[in-house]
C-alpha positions in Angstrom: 13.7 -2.0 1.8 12.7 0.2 -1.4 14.1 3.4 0.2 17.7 1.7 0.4 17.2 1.2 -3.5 15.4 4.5 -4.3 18.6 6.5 -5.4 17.9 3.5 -8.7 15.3 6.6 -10.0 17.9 8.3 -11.2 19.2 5.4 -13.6 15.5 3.9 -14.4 14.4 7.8 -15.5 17.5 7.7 -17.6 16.6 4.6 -19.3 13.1 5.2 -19.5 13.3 8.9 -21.3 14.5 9.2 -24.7 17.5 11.4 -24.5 16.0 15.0 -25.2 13.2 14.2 -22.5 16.2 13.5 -20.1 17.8 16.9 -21.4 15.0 19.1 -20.8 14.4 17.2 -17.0 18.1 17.6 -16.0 17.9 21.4 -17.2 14.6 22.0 -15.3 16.4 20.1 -12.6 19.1 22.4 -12.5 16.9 25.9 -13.1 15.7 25.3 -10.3 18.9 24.7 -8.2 20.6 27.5 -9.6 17.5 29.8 -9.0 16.2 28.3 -5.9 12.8 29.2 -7.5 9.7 27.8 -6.5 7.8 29.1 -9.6 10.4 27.2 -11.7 9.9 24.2 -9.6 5.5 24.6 -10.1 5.8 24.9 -13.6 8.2 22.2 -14.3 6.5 19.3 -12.3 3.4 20.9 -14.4 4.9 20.5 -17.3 6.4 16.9 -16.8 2.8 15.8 -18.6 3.3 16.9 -21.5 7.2 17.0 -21.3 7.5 13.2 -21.3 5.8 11.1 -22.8 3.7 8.3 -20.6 5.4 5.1 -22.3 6.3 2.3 -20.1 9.1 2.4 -18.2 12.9 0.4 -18.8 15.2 -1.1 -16.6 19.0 -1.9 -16.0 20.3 -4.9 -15.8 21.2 -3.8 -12.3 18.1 -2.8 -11.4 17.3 -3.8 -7.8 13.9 -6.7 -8.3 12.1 -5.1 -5.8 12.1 -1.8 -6.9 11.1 -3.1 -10.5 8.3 -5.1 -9.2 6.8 -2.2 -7.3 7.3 0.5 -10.1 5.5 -2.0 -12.3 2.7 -3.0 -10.0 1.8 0.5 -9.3 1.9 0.8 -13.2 4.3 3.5 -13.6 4.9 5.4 -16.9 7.5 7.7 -18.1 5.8 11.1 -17.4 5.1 9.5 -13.6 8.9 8.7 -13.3 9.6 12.2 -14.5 7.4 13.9 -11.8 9.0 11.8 -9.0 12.3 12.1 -9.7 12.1 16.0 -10.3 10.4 16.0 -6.4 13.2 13.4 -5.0 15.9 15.3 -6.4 15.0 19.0 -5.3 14.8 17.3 -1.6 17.7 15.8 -1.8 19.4 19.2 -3.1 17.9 21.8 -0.7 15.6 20.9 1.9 14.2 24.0 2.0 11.7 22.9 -1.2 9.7 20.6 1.2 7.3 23.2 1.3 6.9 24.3 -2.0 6.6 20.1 -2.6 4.1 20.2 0.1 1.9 23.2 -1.7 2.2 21.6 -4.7 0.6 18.4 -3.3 -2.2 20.0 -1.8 -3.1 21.4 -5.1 -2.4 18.5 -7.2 -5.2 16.7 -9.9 -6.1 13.1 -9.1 -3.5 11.3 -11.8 -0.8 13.7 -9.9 -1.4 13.1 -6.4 -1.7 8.9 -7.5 1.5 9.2 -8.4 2.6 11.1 -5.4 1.5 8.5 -2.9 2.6 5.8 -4.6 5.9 7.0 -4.8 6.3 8.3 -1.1 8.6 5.7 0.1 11.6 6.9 -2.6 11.7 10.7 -1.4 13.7 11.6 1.3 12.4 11.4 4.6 8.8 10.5 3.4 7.5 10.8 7.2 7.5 14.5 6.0 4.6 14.0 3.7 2.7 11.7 6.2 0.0 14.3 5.8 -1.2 13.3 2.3 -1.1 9.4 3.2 -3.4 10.1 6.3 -5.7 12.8 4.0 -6.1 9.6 1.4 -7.5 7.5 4.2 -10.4 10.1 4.2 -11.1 10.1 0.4 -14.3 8.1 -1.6 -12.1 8.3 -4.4 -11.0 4.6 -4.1 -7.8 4.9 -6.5 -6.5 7.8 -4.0 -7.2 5.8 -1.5 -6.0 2.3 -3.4 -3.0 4.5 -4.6 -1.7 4.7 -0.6 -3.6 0.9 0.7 -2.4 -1.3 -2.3 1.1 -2.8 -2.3 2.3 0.3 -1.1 5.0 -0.3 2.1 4.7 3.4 3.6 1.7 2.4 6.0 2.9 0.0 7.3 6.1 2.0 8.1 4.6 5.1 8.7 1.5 5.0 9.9 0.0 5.0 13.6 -2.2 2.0 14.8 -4.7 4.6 14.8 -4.0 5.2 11.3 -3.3 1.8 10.0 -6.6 0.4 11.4 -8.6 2.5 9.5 -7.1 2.0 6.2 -7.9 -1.8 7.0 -11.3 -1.0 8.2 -11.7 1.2 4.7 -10.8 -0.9 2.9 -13.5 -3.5 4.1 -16.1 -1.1 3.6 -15.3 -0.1 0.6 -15.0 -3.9 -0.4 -11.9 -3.4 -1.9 -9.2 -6.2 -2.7 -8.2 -6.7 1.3 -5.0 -9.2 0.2 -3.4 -6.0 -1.4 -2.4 -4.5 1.9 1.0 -5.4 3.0 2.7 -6.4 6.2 -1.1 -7.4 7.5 0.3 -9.7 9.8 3.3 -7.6 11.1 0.5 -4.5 11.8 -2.3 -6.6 13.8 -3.4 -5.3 16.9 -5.9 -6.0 19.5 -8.0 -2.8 18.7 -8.4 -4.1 15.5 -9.3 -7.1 15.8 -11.9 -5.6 18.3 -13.2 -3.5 15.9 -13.2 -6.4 13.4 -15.2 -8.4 15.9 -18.0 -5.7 15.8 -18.0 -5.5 12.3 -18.5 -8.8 11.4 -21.5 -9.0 14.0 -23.3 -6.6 12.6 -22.7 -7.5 9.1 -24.3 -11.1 10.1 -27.4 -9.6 11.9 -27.7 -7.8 8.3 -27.6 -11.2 6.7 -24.6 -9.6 5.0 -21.4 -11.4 3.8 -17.8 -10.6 5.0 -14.7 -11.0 2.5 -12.9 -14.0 3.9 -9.7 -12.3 3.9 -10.9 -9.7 6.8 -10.1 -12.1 8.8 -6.2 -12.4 8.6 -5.2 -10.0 11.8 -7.1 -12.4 13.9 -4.5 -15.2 14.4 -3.1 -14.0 18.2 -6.0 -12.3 19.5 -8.5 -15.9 19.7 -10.1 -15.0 22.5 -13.5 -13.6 24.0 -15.8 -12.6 21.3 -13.3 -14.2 18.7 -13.4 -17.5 19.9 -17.5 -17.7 18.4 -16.5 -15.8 15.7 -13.9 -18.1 14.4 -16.3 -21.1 15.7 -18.7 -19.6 13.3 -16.6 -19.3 10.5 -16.0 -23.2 11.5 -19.2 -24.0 10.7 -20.3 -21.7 8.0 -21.4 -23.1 4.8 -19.1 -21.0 3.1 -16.0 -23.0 2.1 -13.8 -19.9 2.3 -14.8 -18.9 5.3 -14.2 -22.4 6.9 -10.6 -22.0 5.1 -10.2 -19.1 6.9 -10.6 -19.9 10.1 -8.5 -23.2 9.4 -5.7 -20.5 8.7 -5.9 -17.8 11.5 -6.2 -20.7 13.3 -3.3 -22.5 12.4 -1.0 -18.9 12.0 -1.9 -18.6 15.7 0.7 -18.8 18.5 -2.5 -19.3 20.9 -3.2 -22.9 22.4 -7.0 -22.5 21.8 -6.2 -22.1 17.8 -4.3 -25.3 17.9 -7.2 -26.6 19.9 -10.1 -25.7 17.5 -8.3 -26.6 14.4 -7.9 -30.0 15.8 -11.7 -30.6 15.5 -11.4 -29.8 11.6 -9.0 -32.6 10.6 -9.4 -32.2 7.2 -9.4 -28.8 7.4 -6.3 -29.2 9.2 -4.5 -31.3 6.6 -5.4 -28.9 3.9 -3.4 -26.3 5.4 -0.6 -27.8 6.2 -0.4 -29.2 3.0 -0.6 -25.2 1.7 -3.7 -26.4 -0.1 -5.3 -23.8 1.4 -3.4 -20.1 2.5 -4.4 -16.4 2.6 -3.2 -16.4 -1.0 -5.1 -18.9 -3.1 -7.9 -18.4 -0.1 -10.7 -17.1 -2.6 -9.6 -18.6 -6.0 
C-alpha cells in the first residue's frame, strides 16, 4: 500500500525543507542527471546531513494517512527525507544508479543505513535492495535490525519464509517488542511454529520466561507438540500467558482450538468480549 503513495516524497520533502534546502536538493538532483556522475551522486547523499537540517517533517493536507503514520512512526526528520528522496529520484531517472545506490549502502554509517531500511518500500523496485534487509537480520545492532523488523511492511512483502522466520525468531531472542512486526498472522507458517515449539521447550527446561506475544503464529498449526504447549499456557500462572492461549485459540480455524477454549469459559468470554486481544495482551 505505501509504495502506491510513495511518489507523496516529492511533495512532503517540499514541505518539510525551507525553500533554499529544497534549492540546493533539486540542483544536486539535477547535477547528477545532467552528469550521470556517480561522484556527484556520493557526495551529495553525504552531504544531505549537513545540507538539511533534521527538523520534523510537514505534511499536505493531501497527504495519504498511511504514508504520514509510517514516516512518523519510523521518526523521520528533514535531513532523512532529503537522503531518500535524492536515492528514489535518481532510480526513477536512470536505472543505471542502482549500483552506485547499492555501493553507497554497503558503506553507509549506522544513522544512514536506518534510514535506508526504513525507507525501502518507497524506492523503485525495492526487491533490488533485498540484500541489505536480509544483511540486517544478521546484525547485534538492534536499531539496524529494529530499523527493517518494526512497523516496517517490506518483510513481509519481500522476504522468504526462510527469511521472515528468522526475523521473528531474532527478534524473540533479542527480546525485542514482538507486537511491532507486521502482517504476523498473514506470514505464519508451519516451520515456524515448529521452531517456536522448540524454543519455548527449552526456554521452560531453563525455568526461563517466554514473551506472551511469541505466541501469535500459532493459531492454525494446534496440533502435535502445540496442543501441550497451548495446554500449558492454559494452565500457567501467568495471566498473559493464559490470555494468550485463549486468543490463538480462538483466532484458530482448527476444531481442537474451539475445543480447548471451551474448557476456559471465562477465558472465553473475555475474548470475545475484546477484553482481552494481541494488542492490549501485556498492558
Amino acid at each position: 500500500m505505501l509504495e502506491e503513495y510513495a511518489y507523496q516524497l516529492d511533495a512532503i520533502t517540499k514541505h518539510s525543507l525551507d525553500e533554499e534546502e529544497f534549492l540546493w536538493l533539486a540542483n544536486t538532483l539535477k547535477d547528477i542527471a545532467n552528469n550521470a556522475g556517480d561522484q556527484r551522486l556520493y557526495i551529495g547523499y553525504s552531504l544531505c546531513a549537513s545540507k538539511v537540517a533534521p527538523n520534523k517533517l510537514r505534511f499536505g493536507t493531501d497527504t495519504n494517512k498511511e504514508v504520514k503514520d509510517y514516516l512518523l512512526v519510523q521518526e523521520f526528520m528533514g535531513s532523512d527525507i532529503a537522503r531518500l528522496w535524492l536515492l528514489r529520484m535518481v532510480l526513477l531517472n536512470d536505472s543505471r544508479f542502482e549500483t552506485p545506490v547499492r555501493k553507497i549502502i554497503e558503506v553507509a554509517d549506522r544513522n544512514e543505513l536506518e534510514v535506508f531500511l526504513k525507507g525501502l518500500v518507497f524506492l523503485p523496485e525495492p526487491n533490488r535492495f533485498q540484500f541489505a534487509a536480509v544483511e540486517a537480520l544478521r546484525t547485534n545492532i538492534s536499531t539496524v535490525f529494529e530499523a527493517i523488523s518494526k512497523y516496517n511492511p517490506y518483510p513481509a512483502k519481500y522476504f522468504s519464509e526462510q527469511q521472515w522466520n528468522q526475523m521473528y525468531l531474532k527478534g524473540a531472542f533479542m527480546q525485542l517488542d514482538l507486537s511491532t512486526i507486521m502482517d504476523i498472522d498473514q506470514r505464519a507458517n508451519k516451520n515456524l511454529v515448529r521452531i517456536i515449539s522448540d524454543y519455548a521447550r527449552e526456554r521452560w527446561a531453563a525455568s526461563r520466561s517466554i514473551d506472551p506475544y511469541f505466541w501469535r503464529p500459532v493459531s492454525n498449526f494446534i496440533e502435535g507438540n502445540l496442543v501441550d504447549d497451548v495446554r500449558r499456557l492454559f494452565n500457567s500462572d501467568d495471566l498473559t500467558e493464559n490470555g494468550a492461549a485463549a486468543l490463538v485459540c480462538y483466532h484458530s480455524d482448527l476444531t481442537i482450538g474451539d475445543e480447548l477454549l471451551k474448557e476456559y469459559p471465562t477465558l472465553k468470554l473475555q475474548v470475545e468480549q475484546a477484553d482481552i486481544t494481541w494488542e492490549n495482551l501485556k498492558n
